[in-house]
Structures are given as structure tokens and as C-alpha cells.
C-alpha positions in Angstrom: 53.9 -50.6 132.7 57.0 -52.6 134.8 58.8 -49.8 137.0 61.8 -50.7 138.3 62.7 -51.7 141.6 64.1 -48.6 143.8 67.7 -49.7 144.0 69.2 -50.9 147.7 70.2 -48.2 150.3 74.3 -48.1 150.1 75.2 -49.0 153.8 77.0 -45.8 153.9 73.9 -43.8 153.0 71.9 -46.0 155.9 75.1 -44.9 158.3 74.7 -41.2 157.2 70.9 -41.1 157.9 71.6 -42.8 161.6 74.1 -40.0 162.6 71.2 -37.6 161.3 68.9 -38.7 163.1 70.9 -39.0 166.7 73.7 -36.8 167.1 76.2 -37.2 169.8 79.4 -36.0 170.9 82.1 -36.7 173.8 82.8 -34.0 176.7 85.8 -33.6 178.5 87.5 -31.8 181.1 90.1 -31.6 183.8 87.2 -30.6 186.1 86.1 -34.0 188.0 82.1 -32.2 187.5 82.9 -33.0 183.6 81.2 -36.5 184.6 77.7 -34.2 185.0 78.0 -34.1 181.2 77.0 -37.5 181.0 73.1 -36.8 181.8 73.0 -34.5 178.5 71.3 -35.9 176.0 73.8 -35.1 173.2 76.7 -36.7 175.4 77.5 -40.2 175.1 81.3 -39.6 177.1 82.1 -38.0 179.8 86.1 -37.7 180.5 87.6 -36.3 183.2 90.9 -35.9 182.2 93.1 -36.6 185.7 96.5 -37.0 186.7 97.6 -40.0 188.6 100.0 -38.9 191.9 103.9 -40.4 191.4 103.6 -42.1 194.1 100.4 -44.0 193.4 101.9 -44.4 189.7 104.6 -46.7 191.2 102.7 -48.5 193.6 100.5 -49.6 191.2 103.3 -50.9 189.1 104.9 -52.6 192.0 101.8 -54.4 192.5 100.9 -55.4 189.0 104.9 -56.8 188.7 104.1 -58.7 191.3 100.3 -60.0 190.8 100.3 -60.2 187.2 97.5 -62.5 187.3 95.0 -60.1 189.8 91.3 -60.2 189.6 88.6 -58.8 191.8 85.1 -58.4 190.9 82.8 -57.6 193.7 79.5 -55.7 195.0 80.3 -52.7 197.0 78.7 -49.8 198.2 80.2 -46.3 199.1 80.4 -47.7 202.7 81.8 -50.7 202.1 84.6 -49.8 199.1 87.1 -49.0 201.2 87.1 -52.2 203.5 86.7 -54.7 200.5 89.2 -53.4 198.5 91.7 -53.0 200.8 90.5 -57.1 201.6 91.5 -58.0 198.2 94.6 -56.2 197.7 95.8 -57.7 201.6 98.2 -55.3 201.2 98.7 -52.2 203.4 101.4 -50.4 201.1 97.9 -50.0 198.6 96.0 -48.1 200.6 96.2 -45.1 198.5 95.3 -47.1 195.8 92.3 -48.7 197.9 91.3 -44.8 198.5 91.5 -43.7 195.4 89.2 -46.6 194.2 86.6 -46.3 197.1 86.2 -42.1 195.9 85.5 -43.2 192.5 82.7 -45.8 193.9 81.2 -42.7 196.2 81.5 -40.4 193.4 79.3 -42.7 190.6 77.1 -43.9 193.4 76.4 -40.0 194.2 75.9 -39.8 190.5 73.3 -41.7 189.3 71.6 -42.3 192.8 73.0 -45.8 193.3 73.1 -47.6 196.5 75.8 -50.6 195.4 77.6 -50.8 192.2 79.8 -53.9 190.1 83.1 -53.5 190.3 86.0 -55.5 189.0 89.5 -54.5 188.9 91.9 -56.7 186.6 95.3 -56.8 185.3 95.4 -57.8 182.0 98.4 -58.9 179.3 95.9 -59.2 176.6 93.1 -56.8 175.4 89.7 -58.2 176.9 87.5 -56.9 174.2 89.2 -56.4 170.8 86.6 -55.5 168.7 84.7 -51.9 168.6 81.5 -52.8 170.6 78.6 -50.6 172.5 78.2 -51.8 176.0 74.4 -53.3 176.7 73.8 -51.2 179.4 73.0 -47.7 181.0 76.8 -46.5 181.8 79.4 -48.1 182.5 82.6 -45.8 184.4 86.0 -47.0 182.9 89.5 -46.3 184.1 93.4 -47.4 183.6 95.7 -47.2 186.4 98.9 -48.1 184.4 99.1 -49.4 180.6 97.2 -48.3 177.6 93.7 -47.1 178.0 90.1 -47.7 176.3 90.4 -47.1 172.6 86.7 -45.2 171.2 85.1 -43.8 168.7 83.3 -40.3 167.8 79.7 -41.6 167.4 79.8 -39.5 163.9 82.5 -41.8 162.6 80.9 -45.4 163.2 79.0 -47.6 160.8 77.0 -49.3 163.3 75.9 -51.1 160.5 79.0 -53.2 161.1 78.8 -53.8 164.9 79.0 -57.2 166.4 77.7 -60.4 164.2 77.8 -57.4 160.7 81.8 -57.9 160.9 80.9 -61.4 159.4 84.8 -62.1 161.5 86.6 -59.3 159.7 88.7 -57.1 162.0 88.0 -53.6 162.8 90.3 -52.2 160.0 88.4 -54.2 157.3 85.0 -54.7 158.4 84.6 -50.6 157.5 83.3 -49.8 160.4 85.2 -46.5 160.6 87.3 -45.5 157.6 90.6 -44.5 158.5 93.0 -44.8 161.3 93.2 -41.4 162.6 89.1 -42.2 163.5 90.5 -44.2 166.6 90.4 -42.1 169.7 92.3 -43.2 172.7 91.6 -42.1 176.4 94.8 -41.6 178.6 95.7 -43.6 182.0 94.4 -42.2 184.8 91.2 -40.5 182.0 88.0 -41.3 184.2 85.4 -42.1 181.6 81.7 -42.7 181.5 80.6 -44.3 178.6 76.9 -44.0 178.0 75.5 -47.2 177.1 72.4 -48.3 174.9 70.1 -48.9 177.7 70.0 -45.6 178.6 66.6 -44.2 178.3 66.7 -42.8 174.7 70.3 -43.8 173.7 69.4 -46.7 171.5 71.6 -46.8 168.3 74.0 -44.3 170.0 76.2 -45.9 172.8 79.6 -45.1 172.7 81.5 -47.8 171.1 84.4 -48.4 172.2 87.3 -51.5 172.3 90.5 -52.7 174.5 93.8 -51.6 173.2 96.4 -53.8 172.2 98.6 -54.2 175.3 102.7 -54.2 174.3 104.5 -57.6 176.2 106.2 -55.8 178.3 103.7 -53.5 180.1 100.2 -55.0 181.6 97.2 -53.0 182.3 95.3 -52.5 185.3 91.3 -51.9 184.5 88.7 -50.9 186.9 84.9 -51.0 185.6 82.4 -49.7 187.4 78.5 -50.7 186.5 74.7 -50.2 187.2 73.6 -53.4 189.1 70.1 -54.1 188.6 
């Protein structure tokens, strides 16, 4: 007797039986100890939902009228933020800015136990990464000092089926990998977010995935990443 062949999985079925499998969900909170979240295991965003001071606000846009081209990347430790910072900016009237930077590094060194930590801080006129991606690592802290911040995604309403080379080039809105508009979550400036990656210990198929917004002509963005260095 011929049986038939069991007909193909629907991607959307292999989607749904993902999410079953790992569930996860974003936590947030005007409470900087919101970023504890991050080490539960159903958490894959941590937000602490801050206000930025007026006068740091205009600073910062002082600075990026005037260095609309800025990049920093550097190795720093809670010890050394401050002074390195300060270095690249070579500008007194950032100091607040320089402080405010050097208590994030102390804060995600204290964290996860870190010594040293990557960080680069960038104005941008473009979005850096366009496309919905998961970062390959174990967390990565992300935060917007002026312009539009990270665009992301409840882990519930990805097809990771459709992440990176899957698109086969089709842009978010038509590759399917989330199904209508209103999916797109947005973090504000000044949000401090970590965003668990997949090479934290049991997060595979479940880092937060994320994308740059598009940035309007007539406002750049100032990013600062912080990450694990190895």
C-alpha cells in the first residue's frame, strides 16, 4: 500500500511551536533595579524607563549640531569611563554627559560582574541596522540620547523563521516576519535597555530582535552601546 507523504509544516505552524516551546517577555520600569529583570529566565528586555535632565537634553543637541559626524568606540572600565570619555568629547561643557555615560558603564559592569566593557557612542543620520536582527551575543545595553530610539519586537510576534539570510532581501514589512504594523515596539530616548542576546546561556532561538529606526533629515541620533568583551 503507497501512503502518502505527511504534508510540509506551514512556516507559521513551525513559528507557533517555537514560541511554545520558549516563552519570553519584556520588563520595564521607572525603577533603574528594572535592569535585575534581565537575569530572569523569561526576560529577554529589560527597560528602565528614564528621563533625560533639560539641561543634558540641550547639550547633547548642541554637540550633535556641531559633530554630526562623532564616533567613539573604546575599552573602558568603571575607573577609567569617566576620563576617556571626557578625552573624546575634549569638551568641558559635556561633562554631565561624560557622567552620565561613566554611571551607565559602573552600573552594567556591577551587573554582570564585568571588569571592562565595549563601548561606542555614535551620531548617526541613517539607521545602522535596518532590518529586525537578534544580536550574537550575551546582552548588549542600548541607549538614545536625542533622536528616535531602538525599534523591537515581542518575542511572541516574530517568525524567526524569517531572520537574517530567510528575508531572501525582502524588507521587514514583506518578508512576514511579524504581521502587522502595530507588532513594532519602539523604546523612548533616554529608555536604558538590555537586550538579551542569543549567547546567553539558554537563550538560543529567543534573543530579542530588534532593528534601528528610520532617522527623519532633520534630527540625528546619538547611540551608546554597551557590550560583553570577551
Amino acid at each position: 500500500m503507497n501512503r502518502k507523504a505527511p504534508a510540509p509544516i506551514a512556516p507559521a505552524a513551525i513559528n507557533s511551536i517555537q514560541q511554545t516551546i520558549k516563552q519570553r517577555r519584556a520588563s520595564s520600569g521607572i525603577d533603574p533595579a528594572t535592569l535585575t529583570d534581565i537575569y530572569q529566565e523569561d526576560v529577554n528586555m529589560a527597560i528602565w524607563q528614564r528621563t533625560l535632565p533639560p539641561s543634558l537634553t540641550a547639550t547633547v543637541a548642541a554637540f550633535v549640531a556641531s559633530q554630526p559626524h562623532f564616533q567613539a568606540s573604546m575599552t573602558v572600565s568603571p575607573s577609567t569611563a569617566l576620563g576617556s570619555i571626557q578625552e573624546a568629547f575634549s569638551d568641558s561643557a559635556l561633562d554631565e554627559v561624560s557622567a552620565n555615560i561613566a554611571e551607565l558603564v559602573d552600573m552594567f559592569c556591577c551587573l554582570f560582574e564585568l571588569e571592562r566593557v565595549g563601548l561606542r557612542l555614535t551620531v548617526l543620520e541613517r539607521a545602522m541596522c535596518p532590518k529586525f536582527h537578534v544580536d550574537k551575543v550575551p546582552c548588549r545595553l542600548v541607549t538614545t540620547f536625542q533622536g528616535v530610539a531602538t525599534q523591537w519586537l515581542h518575542h511572541q510576534d516574530v517568525n524567526r523563521a524569517k531572520l537574517g539570510m530567510a528575508s531572501i532581501g525582502l524588507t521587514d514589512s514583506e518578508s512576514g516576519i511579524y504581521q502587522q504594523q502595530t507588532d513594532i515596539q519602539s523604546l523612548r530616548c533616554g529608555d536604558v535597555a538590555l537586550l538579551k542576546g542569543e549567547r546567553w546561556q539558554g537563550n538560543e532561538n529567543a534573543g530579542l530582535v530588534h532593528r534601528s529606526p528610520a532617522i527623519d533629515s532633520s534630527e540625528s541620533r546619538l547611540l551608546l552601546t554597551l557590550d560583553f568583551i570577551d
